[in-house]
C-alpha positions in Angstrom: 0.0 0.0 0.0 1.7 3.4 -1.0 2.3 5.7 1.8 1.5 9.5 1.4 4.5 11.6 0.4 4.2 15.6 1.6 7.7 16.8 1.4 7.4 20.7 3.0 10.5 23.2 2.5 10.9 25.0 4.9 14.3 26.3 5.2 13.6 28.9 8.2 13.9 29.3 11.4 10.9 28.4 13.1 9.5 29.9 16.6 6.0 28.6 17.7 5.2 27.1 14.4 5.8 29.9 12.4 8.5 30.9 10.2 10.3 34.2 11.3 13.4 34.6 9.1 14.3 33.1 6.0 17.7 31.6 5.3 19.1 31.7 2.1 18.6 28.4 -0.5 21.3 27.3 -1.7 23.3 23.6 -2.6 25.3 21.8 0.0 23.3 24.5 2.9 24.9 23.4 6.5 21.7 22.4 8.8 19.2 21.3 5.9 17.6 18.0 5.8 14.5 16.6 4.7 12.3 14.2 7.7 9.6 11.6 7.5 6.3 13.4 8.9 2.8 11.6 9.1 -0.4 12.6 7.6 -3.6 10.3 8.7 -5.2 7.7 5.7 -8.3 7.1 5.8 -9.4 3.7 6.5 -11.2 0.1 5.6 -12.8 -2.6 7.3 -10.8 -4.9 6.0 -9.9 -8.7 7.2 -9.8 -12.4 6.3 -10.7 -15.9 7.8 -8.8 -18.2 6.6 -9.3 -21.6 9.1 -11.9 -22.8 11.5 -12.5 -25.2 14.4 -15.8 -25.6 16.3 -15.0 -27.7 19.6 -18.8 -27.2 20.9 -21.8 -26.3 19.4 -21.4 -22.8 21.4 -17.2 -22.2 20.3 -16.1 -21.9 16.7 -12.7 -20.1 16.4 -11.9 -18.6 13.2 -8.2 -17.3 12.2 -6.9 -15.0 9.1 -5.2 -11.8 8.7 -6.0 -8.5 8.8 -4.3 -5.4 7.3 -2.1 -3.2 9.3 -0.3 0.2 8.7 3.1 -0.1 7.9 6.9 1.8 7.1 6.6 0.0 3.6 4.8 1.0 0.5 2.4 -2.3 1.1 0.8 -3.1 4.3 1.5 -5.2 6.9 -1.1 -8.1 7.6 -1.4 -9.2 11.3 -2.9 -12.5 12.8 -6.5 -11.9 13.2 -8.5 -14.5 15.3 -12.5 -14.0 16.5 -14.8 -16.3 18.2 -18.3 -18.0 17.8 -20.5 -18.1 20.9 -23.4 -19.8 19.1 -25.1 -16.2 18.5 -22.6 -13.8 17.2 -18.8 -13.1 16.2 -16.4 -11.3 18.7 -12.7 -10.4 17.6 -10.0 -11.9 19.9 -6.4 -10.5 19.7 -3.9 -13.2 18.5 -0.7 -13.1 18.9 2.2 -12.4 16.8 6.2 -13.1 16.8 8.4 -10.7 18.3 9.5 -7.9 16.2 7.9 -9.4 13.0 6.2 -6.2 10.5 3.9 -8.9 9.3 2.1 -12.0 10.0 -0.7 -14.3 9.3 -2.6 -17.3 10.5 -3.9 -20.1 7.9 -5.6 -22.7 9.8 -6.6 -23.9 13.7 -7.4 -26.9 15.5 -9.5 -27.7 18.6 -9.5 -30.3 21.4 -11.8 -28.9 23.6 -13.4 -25.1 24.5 -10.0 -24.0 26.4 -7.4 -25.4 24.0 -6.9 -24.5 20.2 -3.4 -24.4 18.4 -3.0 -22.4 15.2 -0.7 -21.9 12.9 1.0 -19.8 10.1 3.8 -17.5 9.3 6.0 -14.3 9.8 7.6 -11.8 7.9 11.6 -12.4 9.0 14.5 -10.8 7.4 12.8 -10.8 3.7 11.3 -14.1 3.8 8.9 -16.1 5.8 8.8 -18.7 8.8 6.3 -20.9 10.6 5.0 -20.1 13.8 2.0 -21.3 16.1 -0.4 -19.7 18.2 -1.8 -21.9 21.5 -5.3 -20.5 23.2 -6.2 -21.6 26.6 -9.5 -20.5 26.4 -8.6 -17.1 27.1 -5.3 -15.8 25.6 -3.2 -16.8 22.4 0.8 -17.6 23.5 3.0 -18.0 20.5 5.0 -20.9 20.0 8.1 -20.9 18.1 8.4 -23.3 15.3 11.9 -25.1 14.6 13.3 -25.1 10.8 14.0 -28.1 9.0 18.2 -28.4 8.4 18.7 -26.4 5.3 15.6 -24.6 5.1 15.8 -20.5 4.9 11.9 -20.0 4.7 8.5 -21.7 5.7 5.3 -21.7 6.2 2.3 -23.7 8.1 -0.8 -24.1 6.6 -2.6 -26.5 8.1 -2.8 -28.2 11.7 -4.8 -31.4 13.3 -4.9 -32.2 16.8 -5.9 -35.5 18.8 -5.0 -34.4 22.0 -3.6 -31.5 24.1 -0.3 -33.5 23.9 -0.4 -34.2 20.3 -0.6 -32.0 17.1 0.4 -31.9 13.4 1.5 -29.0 11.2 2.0 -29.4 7.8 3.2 -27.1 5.0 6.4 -26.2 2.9 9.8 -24.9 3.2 11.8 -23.5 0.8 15.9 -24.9 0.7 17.1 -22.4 -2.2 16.5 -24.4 -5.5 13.3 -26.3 -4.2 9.9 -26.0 -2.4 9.7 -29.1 0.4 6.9 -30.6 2.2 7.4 -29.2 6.1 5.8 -31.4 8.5 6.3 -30.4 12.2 4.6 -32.7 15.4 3.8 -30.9 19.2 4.2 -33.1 21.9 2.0 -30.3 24.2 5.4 -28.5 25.2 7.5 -27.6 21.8 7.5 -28.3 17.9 9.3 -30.4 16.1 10.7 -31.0 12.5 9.2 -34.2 11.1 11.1 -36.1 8.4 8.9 -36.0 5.0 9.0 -37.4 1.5 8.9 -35.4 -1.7 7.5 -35.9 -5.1 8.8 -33.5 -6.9 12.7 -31.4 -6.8 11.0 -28.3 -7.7 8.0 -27.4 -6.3 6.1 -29.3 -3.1 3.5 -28.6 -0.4 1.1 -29.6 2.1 -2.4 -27.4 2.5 -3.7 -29.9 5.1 -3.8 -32.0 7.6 -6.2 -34.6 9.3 -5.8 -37.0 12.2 -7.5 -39.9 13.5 -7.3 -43.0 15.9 -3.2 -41.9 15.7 -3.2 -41.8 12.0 -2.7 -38.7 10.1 -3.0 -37.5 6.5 -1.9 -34.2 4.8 -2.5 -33.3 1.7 -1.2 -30.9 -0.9 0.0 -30.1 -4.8 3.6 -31.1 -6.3 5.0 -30.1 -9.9 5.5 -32.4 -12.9 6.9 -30.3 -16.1 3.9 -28.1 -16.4 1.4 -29.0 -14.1 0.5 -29.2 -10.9 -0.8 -32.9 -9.6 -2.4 -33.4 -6.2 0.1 -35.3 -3.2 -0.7 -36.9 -0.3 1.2 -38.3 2.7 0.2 -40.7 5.5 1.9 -41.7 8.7 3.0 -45.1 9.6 3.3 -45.0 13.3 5.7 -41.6 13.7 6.6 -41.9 9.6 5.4 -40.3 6.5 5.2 -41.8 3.6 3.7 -41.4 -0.1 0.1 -42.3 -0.2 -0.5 -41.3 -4.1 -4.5 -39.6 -4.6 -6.0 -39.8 -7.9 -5.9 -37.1 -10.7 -7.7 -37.1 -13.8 -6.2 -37.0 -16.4 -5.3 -34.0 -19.1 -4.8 -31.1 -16.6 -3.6 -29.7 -13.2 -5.0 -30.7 -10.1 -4.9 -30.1 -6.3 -5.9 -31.1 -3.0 -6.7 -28.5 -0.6 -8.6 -29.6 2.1 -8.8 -33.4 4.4 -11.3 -34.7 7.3 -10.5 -38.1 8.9 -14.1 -39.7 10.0 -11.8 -42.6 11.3 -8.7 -43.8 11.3 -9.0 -45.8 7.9 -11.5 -43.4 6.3 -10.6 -39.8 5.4 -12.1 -36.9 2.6 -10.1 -35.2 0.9 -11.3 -32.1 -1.9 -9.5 -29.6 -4.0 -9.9 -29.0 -7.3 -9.1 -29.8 -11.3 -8.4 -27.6 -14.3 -8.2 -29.2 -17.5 -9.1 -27.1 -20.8 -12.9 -26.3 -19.6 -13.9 -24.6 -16.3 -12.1 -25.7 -12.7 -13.9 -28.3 -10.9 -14.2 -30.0 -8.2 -12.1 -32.9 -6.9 -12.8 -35.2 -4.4 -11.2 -38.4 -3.1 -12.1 -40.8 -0.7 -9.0 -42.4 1.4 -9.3 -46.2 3.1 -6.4 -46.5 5.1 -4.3 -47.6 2.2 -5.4 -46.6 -1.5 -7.4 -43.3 -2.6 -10.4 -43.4 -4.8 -12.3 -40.8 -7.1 -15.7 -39.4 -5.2 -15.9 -37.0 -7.9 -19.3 -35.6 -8.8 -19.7 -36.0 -13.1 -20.2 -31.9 -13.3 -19.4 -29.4 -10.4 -17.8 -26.3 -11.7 -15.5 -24.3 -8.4 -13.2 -25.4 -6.7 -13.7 -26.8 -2.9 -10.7 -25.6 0.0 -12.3 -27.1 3.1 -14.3 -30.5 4.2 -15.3 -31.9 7.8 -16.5 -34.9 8.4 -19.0 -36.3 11.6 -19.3 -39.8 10.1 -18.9 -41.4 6.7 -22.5 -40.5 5.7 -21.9 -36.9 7.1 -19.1 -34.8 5.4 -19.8 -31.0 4.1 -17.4 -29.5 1.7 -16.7 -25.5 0.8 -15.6 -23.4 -1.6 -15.7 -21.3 -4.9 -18.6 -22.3 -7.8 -18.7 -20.4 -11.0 -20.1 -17.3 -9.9 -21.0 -17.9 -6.3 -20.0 -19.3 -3.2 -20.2 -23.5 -3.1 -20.9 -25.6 -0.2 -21.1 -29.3 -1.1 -22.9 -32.1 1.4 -22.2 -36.0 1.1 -25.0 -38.1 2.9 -22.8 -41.5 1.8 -24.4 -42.2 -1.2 -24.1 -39.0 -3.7 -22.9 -35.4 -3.2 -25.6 -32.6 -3.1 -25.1 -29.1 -3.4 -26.5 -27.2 -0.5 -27.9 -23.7 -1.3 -24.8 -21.2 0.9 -25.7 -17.7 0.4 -23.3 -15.5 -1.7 -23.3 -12.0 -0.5 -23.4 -9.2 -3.2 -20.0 -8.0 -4.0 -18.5 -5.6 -6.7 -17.5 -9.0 -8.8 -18.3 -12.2 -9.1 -15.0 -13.3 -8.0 -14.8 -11.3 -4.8 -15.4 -13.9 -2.1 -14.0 -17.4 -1.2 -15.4 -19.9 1.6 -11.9 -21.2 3.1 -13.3 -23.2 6.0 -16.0 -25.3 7.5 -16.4 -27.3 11.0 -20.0 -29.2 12.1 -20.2 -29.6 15.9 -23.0 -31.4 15.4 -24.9 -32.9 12.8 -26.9 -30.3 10.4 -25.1 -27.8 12.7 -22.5 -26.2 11.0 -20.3 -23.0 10.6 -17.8 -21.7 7.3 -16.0 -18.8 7.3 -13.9 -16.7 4.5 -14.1 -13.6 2.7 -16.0 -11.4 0.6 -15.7 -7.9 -0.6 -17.8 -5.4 0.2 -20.2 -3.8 -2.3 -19.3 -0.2 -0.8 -15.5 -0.2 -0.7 -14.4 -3.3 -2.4 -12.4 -4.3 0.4 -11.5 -7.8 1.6 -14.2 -7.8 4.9 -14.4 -11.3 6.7 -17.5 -14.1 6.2 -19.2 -16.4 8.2 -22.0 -18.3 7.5 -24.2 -21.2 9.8 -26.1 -24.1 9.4 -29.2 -25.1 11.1 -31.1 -27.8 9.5 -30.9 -27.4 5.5 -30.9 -23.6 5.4 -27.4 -21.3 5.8 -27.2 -18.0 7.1 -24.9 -15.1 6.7 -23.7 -14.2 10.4 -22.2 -10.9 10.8 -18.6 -10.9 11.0 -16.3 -8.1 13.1 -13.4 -6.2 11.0 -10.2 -4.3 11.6 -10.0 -0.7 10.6 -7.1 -1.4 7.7 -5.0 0.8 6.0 -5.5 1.9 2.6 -3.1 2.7 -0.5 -3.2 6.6 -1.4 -1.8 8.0 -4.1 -1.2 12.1 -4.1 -1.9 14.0 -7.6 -1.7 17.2 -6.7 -0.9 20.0 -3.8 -1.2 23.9 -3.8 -0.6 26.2 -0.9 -0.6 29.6 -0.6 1.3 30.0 2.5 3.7 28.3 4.6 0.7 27.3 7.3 -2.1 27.0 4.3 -1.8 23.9 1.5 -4.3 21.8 0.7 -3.1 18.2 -0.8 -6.0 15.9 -3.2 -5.3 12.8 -4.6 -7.2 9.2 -4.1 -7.3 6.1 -1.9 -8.4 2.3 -2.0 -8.0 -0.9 -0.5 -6.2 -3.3 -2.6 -5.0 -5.9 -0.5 -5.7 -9.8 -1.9 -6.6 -12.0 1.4 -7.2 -15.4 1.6 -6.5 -15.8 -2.0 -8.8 -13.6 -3.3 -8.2 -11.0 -6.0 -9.9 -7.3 -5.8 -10.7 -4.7 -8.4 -10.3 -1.3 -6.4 -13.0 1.1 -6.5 -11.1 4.3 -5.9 -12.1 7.4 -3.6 -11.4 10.9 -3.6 -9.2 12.6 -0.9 -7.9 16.0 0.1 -6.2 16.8 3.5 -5.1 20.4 5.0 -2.3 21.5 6.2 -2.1 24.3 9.0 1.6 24.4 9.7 1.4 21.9 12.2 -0.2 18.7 10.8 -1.9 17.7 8.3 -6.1 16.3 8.7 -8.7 14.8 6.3 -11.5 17.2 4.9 -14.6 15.6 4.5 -15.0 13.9 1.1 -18.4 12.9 1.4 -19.3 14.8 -2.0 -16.1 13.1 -4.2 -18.3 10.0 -5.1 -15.8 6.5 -6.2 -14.6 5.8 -9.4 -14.3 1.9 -10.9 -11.0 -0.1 -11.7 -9.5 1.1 -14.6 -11.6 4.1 -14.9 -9.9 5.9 -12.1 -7.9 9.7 -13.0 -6.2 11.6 -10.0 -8.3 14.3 -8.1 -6.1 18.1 -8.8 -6.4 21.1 -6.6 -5.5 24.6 -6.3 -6.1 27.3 -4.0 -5.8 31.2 -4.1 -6.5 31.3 -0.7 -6.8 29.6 2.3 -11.0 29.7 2.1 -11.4 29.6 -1.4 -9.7 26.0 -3.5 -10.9 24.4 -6.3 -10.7 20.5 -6.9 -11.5 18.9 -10.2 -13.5 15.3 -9.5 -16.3 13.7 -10.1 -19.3 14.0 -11.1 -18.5 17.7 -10.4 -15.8 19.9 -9.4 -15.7 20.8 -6.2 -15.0 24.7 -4.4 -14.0 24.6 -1.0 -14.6 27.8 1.6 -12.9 27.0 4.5 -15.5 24.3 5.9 -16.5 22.1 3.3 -16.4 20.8 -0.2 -19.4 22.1 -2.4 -20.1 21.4 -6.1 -19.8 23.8 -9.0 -22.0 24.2 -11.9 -21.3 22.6 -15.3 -22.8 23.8 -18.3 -25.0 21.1 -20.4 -22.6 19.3 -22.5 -19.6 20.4 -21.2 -16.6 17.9 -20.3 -16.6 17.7 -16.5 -13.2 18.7 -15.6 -10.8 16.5 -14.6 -6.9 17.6 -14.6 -5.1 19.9 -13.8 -6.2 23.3 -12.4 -4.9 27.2 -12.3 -7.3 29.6 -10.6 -6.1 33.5 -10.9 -9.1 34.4 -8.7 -11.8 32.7 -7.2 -13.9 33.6 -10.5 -11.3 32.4 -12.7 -10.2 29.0 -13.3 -8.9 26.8 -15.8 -8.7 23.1 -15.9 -6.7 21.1 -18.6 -6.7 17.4 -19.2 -7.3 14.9 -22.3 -10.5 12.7 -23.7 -11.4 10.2 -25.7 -11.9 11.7 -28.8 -14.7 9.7 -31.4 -11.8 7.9 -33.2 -11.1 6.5 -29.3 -7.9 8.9 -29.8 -6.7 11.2 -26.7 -7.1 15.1 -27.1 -7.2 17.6 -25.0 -9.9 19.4 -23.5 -9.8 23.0 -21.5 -13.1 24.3 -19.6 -13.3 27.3 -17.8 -15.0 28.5 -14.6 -16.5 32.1 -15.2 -17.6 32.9 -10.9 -20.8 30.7 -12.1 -20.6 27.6 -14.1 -18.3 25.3 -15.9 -17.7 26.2 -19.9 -15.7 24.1 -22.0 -13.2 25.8 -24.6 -11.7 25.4 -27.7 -7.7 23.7 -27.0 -6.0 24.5 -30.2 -3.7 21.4 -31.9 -1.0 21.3 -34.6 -2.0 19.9 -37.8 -1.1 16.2 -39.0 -1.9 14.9 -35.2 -3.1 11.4 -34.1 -3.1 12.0 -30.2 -2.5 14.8 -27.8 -3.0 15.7 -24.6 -2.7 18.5 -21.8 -0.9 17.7 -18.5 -0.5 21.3 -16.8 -1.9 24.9 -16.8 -0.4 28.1 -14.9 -1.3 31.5 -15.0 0.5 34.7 -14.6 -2.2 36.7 -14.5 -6.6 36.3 -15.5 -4.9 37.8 -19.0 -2.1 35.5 -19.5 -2.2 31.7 -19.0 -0.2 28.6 -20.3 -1.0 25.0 -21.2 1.4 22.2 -21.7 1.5 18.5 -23.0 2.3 16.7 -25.8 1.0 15.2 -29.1 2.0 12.6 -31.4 2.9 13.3 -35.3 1.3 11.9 -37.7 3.8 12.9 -39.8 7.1 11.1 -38.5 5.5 9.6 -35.8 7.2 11.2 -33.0 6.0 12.8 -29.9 6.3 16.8 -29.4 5.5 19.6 -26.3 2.1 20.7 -26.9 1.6 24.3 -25.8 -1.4 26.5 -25.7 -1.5 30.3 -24.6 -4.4 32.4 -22.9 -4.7 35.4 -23.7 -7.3 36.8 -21.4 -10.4 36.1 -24.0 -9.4 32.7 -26.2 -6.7 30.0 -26.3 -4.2 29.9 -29.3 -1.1 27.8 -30.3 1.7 28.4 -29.3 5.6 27.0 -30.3 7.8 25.5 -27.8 11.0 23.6 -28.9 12.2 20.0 -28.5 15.3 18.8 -28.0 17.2 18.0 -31.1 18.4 14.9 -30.6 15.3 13.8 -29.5 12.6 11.0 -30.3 9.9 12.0 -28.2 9.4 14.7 -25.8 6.4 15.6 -23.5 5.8 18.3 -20.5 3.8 17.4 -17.9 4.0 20.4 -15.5 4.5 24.4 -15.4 4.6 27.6 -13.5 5.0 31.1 -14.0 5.5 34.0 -11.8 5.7 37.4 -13.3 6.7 37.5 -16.8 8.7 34.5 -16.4 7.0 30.9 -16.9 8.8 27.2 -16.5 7.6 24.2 -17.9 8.9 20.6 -16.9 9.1 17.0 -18.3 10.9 14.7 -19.6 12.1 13.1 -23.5 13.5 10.4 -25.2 10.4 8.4 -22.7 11.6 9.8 -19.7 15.2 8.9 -20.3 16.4 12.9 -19.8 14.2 15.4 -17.4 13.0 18.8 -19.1 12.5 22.3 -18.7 11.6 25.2 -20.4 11.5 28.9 -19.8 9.2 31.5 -21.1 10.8 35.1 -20.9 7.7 37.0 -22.2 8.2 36.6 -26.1 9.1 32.2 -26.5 10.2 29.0 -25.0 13.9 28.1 -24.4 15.2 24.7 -23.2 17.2 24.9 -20.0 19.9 22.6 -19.1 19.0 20.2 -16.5 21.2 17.6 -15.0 21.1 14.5 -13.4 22.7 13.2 -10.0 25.8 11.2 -10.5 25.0 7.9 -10.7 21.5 8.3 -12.5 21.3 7.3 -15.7 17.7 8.1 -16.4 14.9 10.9 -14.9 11.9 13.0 -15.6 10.4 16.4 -13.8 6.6 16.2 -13.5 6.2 19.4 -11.5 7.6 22.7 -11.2 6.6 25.6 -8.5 8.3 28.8 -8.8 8.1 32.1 -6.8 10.2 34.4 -9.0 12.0 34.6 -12.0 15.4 33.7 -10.2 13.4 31.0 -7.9 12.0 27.8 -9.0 11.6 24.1 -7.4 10.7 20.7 -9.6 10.6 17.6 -8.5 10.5 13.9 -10.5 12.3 11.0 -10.5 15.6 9.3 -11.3 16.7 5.7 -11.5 20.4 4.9 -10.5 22.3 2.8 -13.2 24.2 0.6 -10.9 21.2 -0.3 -8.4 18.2 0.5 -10.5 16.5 2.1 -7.6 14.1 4.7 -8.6 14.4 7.8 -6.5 13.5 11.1 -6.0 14.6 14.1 -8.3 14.5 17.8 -6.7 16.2 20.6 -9.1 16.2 24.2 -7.8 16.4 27.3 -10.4 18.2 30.0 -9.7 17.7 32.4 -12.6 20.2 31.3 -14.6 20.5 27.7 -14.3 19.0 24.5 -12.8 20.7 22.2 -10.1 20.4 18.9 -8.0 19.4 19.5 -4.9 21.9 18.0 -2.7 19.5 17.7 0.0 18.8 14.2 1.1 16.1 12.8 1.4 16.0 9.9 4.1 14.6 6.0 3.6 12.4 5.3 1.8 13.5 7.3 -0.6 10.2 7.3 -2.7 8.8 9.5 -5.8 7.2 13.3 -5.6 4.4 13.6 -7.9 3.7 17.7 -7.4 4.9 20.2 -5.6 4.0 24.0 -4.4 6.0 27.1 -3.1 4.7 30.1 -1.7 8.2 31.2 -1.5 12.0 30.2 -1.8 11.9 29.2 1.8 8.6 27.3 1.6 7.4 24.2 -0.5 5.2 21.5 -0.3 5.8 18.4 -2.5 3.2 15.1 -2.4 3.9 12.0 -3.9 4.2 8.2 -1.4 5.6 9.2 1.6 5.4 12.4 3.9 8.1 14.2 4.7 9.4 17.8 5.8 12.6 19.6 4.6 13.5 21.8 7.0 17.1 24.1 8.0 
C-alpha cells in the first residue's frame, strides 16, 4: 500500500510554528535536511478468515489476517482471530512473533473449548517462517516453530490435533532451488521437525492436515513439467510416507482440504483444471489406497471439508459465480444452497473453512468484498437444519493505499493536498478490483487532517484519473472530481456548476481568482484517440473551450496549466505526429479572451518529448518533463516573447529521470521535483532541481529512507514548498 509523500520546504527558522526569518537556498546549505512526517489515511474494514474449528456447538474459532499500517509502500497483515458463541462473532487478539512487521494465520485446531493451536507464518529478514499460536481459552501464546536443516523460509498451513499433547503442522519450506513438504509434530510442550518425502525437486506442499485413531493425513500439490498434480502423505506410526490420490487426467490438479471420519477413512477435496472450467475434486482415502468421489459436473473449486461420520461430510468453496458448499449423505454429493453476499465481482469472495459440531449444525467462514469499498471484509455463515445464514462478521480498521496527484498552498501554514485512496490488498486468496475514492487533506503548519470527502463520489477499476487542486487562498480551492468539481470555503467541499454538455473537468487546475479558473486534461476523442480538452469557470458555471492542436496529429494531450495573471495563462502536453511519428511539447496560450497555439522547442536529438507540468510568476514561466520516454528530465522557460530549453542535469550515478512538476516564486526561484533511477542499483528515486535564474541544479538535500517519488509540488516562496507523492516528509534548515 503506497504511503502518502508531503515533502514541505521549509528552510527557516521556526518559533512557535511559524516561520520568522528566511535563510538563504542554496546547494550543499549546512543544517538542511529533509524528515519523515505523518499525515492520517483514511481507512477500511478490512480482514480475512482463513481456518476454522468448532470444539462445541457454542465455540467456533476462526483465524486470518488483517491489514495493518506499515513503514513500507504495502501493508502489513497481522494475525487476526474471533470467536463463535453460538449467536454472534467477537474479535480476539492473536498473537504475533516478536518484532515481525507482518504476519498471518492459515488454519486452527480444537480439542476442547480451552485449548486450540493455530498456525502460520511471519515476515523475517525478507522471507517467511512458521509459527504457532496456542489459546487456553482465554489468551493466544506464541510458539516458536523449529526449521527443518537447510531450510531459509516456511510456512504452516494446516494443523490437526488428537490431544492436548499431540498435534500436526503441515506445509512447505523452501531450501534455495526447491519448495519441500514441512511437516512439524507438538508433543504439548514444543514443535518439532518431522522427516517427509517429496514428489517432486522443484515445487512441493502440504495445505492440510487430518488425524484420526493416531493416523494422520496431509495433503497438498507437487509439480511435474507443467502442471500441478495433487500429493498426499500418511503416517505409519511416527513416519510419513507417499500415499499417491488420484488425478484425472489432461490437466492440473490439487488437494486442498482433508477430514478423517476414522482412522481408515478420510475426505479429501481440492480442485481440477483441464481445458474447460475448474472443478471439483474429491477423493475418498481407506487407510491404504485413494479413490475418485468426484461428482460427473461441479464447476468451483472446494478448499475445506469436515466430516462427523462417513454418511456426514460437508465440503466448501468457490462455484462459477457464487460461493459453493457441497454435502455427502454416503451415497451422492448434493449441493447445499450457501448464500453468496453481493460484492463488486463475481470473483470477490472465497469460503476457506467449514467445521460441524453437530450434525446439520455447521459453521464456514472466508471472505467477501464489500459492495461499498471493495475491500476484503471477513465471512461467516451457519447451518441449522438445511438452510445457511450469513452471520455478521467483526473487521479491523485497515489501511489503505493513497496516491497524491496534486498540492497547492498559498502560504507556509495554508496547503491543501487531493489525490485518491483504496483498498487493494488480496486476502485469503482472493483477488480485488479497487473502487477508488477521492481525498484532500489540510495542512495548517502543524499537521496535516482529512477534509470531508463525502461529496467526491468513487470511481471503478481502470476508470480511475487523480483528483487536482488549487487554491488562491486559504478559504477559497478548487478541486477537479467527479461528477462535479468541487469549491471549498474554508469548511467544506461544495459542487460547481457545469454547463450542459460540457466535459466535467478533470486535470489539472490554475485559478487566478476565485472567479477564474482553468482546468486542462485529455478525452477520448470519437476515433477513441486522446485530445485535449480546457473548460473554464467564469464565478458561475463550468464552460468548456476550444484547446488548439497542430495539424497532421493522431493524439495529444494536456498535462498542466499556470497563470501569470486572469490575462495571461499557459497549457502544456504533448502530441503525437502523424507525420514522423514522434512525440512533441504541446503548448497552448491564454490570452485573457481565447486560447491559441503556441511553439515550444524540442530537444534536437530527441525521439519523443512531453511536458507534464509548469509555472509562471511574473513575466517569467517554466515548464517541466521529460524526453527520449523519460530517459532525460526537461525544462523550459518563457521570458515573455518564447520558450527556451534549459539545461538540467542528473545526480551522479543516475542514468535516467523526468520532472513532473515545477513551482516557482520568481524569476530567479524555482523548485521541480521527478524521478531518477540509478544505473548501478536501478532504484528509482526522488529528483528535486532548484532554479536560480540562470541555471538548474540537484538538490543535494537528502532525502531519508524510503526514498520514494514526488508527484507535485508548491512554493509560496524560496523558503517554503510543499511536495506530495508516497511518503510524507518535511525539509527543514
Amino acid at each position: 500500500m503506497r504511503r502518502i509523500l508531503v515533502l514541505v520546504t521549509i528552510a527557516a527558522i521556526v518559533t512557535a510554528g511559524i516561520i520568522t526569518a528566511p535563510m538563504a537556498r542554496a546547494a550543499g546549505r549546512a543544517g538542511a535536511r529533509w524528515v519523515i512526517e505523518a499525515a492520517p489515511r483514511p481507512t477500511l474494514p478490512n480482514g480475512d478468515f482463513r481456518g476454522l474449528a468448532c470444539p462445541t456447538p457454542r465455540l467456533c474459532v476462526a483465524v486470518g489476517s488483517s491489514g495493518v499500517p506499515s513503514t513500507l509502500a504495502f501493508p502489513d497483515d497481522a494475525p487476526l482471530a474471533a470467536l463463535w458463541d453460538g449467536s454472534k462473532w467477537t474479535l480476539d487478539e492473536a498473537a504475533k512473533p516478536a518484532g515481525s512487521p507482518s504476519s498471518t494465520l492459515t488454519s486452527v485446531a480444537c480439542t476442547s473449548a480451552s485449548s486450540c493451536m493455530a498456525v502460520g507464518s511471519y515476515e523475517h529478514g525478507g522471507g517467511s517462517l512458521a509459527f504457532a499460536d496456542l489459546w487456553n481459552g482465554a489468551h493466544w501464546t506464541v510458539k516458536a516453530v523449529p526449521n527443518p536443516a537447510g531450510a531459509r523460509s516456511s510456512a504452516l498451513s494446516g494443523v490437526a490435533c488428537l490431544s492436548t499433547a499431540s498435534c500436526v503442522a503441515v506445509g512447505s519450506y523452501g531450501s534455495g532451488r526447491s519448495e519441500l513438504t514441512l511437516a512439524e509434530s507438538w508433543d504439548g510442550s514444543s514443535w518439532k521437525a518431522v522427516k517427509t518425502p517429496d514428489k517432486s525437486k522443484i515445487y512441493n506442499d502440504l495445505a492440510a492436515v487430518a488425524c484420526n485413531g493416531g493416523r494422520c493425513l496431509a495433503v497438498g500439490s507437487y509439480t511435474s513439467g507443467s502442471s500441478t498434480l495433487p500429493l498426499s502423505l500418511a503416517t505409519r506410526g511416527s513416519v510419513w510416507s507417499m500415499a499417491t490420490p488420484t488425478s484425472p487426467a489432461g490437466g492440473s490438479a490439487s488437494l486442498d482440504g482433508v477430514a478423517c471420519y476414522s482412522a481408515t477413512g478420510c475426505l479429501a477435496v481440492g480442485r481440477f483444471q483441464g481445458s474447460a472450467a475448474t472443478q471439483v475434486l474429491i477423493d475418498s482415502w481407506d487407510g491404504t489406497r485413494w479413490s475418485s468421489m468426484t461428482p460427473a459436473t461441479a464447476d468451483g473449486w472446494l478448499n475445506s471439508v469436515t466430516c462427523l461420520t462417513a454418511k456426514s461430510c460437508v465440503a466448501v468453496g468457490v462455484g462459477s459465480l457464487q460461493l459453493l458448499a457441497m454435502s455427502w449423505n454416503g451415497t451422492n454429493w448434493a449441493t447445499s444452497p450457501v448464500v453468496t453476499p453481493p460484492a463488486p465481482l463475481k470473483t470477490n469472495f472465497s469460503l476457506n473453512g467449514v467445521a460441524c459440531a453437530a450434525a446439520a449444525t455447521c459453521v464456514t467462514a472466508g471472505v467477501t468484498a464489500t459492495v461499498a469499498t471493495n475491500s476484503a471484509v471477513t465471512l461467516a455463515e451457519t447451518l441449522s437444519g438445511d438452510t445457511w445464514l450469513v452471520t455478521p462478521t467483526p473487521d479491523l480498521p485497515g489501511p489503505t493505499q493513497v496516491s497524491w496527484d496534486s498540492v497547492s498552498c498559498t502560504s507556509a501554514t495554508a496547503c491543501v493536498a487531493s489525490g485518491l485512496y483504496w483498498y487493494n490488498q488480496g486476502l485469503g486468496g482472493v483477488v480485488y478490483y479497487p473502487t477508488y475514492f477521492g481525498l484532500a487533506e489540510q495542512w495548517n503548519g502543524r499537521r496535516w487532517r482529512i477534509t470531508s470527502t463525502a461529496s467526491f463520489g468513487s470511481q471503478a477499476y481502470g476508470e480511475a484519473y487523480g483528483y487536482h487542486t488549487t487554491c488562491v487562498s486559504a478559504a477559497s480551492c478548487v478541486l477537479d472530481g467527479s461528477p462535479v468539481p468541487l469549491l471549498w470555503k474554508g469548511t467544506a467541499w461544495t459542487g460547481m456548476p457545469v454547463s450542459p454538455g460540457a466535459l466535467v473537468p478533470t486535470g489539472q487546475l490554475a485559478c487566478p481568482s476565485s472567479k477564474d479558473c482553468h482546468a486542462v486534461g485529455s478525452f477520448l476523442a470519437g476515433d477513441v484517440q486522446p485530445a485535449p480538452f480546457i473548460a473554464s469557470w467564469n464565478g458561475s458555471k463550468w464552460v468548456s473551450q476550444a484547446a488548439p492542436v497542430p495539424p497532421n496529429l493522431v493524439s495529444s494531450g494536456l498535462n498542466g496549466v499556470a497563470c501569470a495573471s486572469g490575462a495571461s495563462c499557459f497549457a502544456v502536453g504533448s502530441y503525437f505526429s502523424n507525420a514522423n511519428f514522434r512525440t512533441y511539447p504541446l503548448v497552448d496560450h491564454f490570452t485573457g479572451t481565447h486560447w491559441s497555439l503556441g511553439s515550444m522547442p524540442a530537444p534536437k536529438t530527441s525521439i519523443d518529448s512531453e511536458m507534464d507540468g509548469v509555472s509562471c510568476a511574473a513575466k517569467m514561466c517554466m515548464a517541466v518533463g521529460a524526453w527520449d520516454s523519460g530517459g532525460e528530465p526537461l525544462a523550459e522557460r518563457w521570458n515573455g516573447a518564447r520558450w527556451t530549453i534549459e539545461a538540467t542535469p542528473l545526480p551522479k550515478g543516475d542514468g535516467t529521470g523526468a520532472l513532473v512538476s515545477v513551482s516557482c516564486t520568481s524569476a530567479s526561484f524555482c523548485i521541480a521535483v521527478g524521478t531518477a533511477q540509478n544505473n548501478t542499483t536501478f532504484e528509482t528515486v526522488p529528483l528535486t532541481e532548484t532554479w536560480n535564474g540562470s541555471k538548474w541544479s540537484v538538490d543535494s538535500v537528502a532525502y531519508p529512507k524510503p526514498n520514494l517519488p514526488s508527484a507535485a509540488v508548491s512554493c509560496t516562496t524560496a523558503t517554503a514548498c510543499t511536495s506530495v507523492g508516497y511518503q510524507i516528509e518535511r525539509y527543514m534548515s
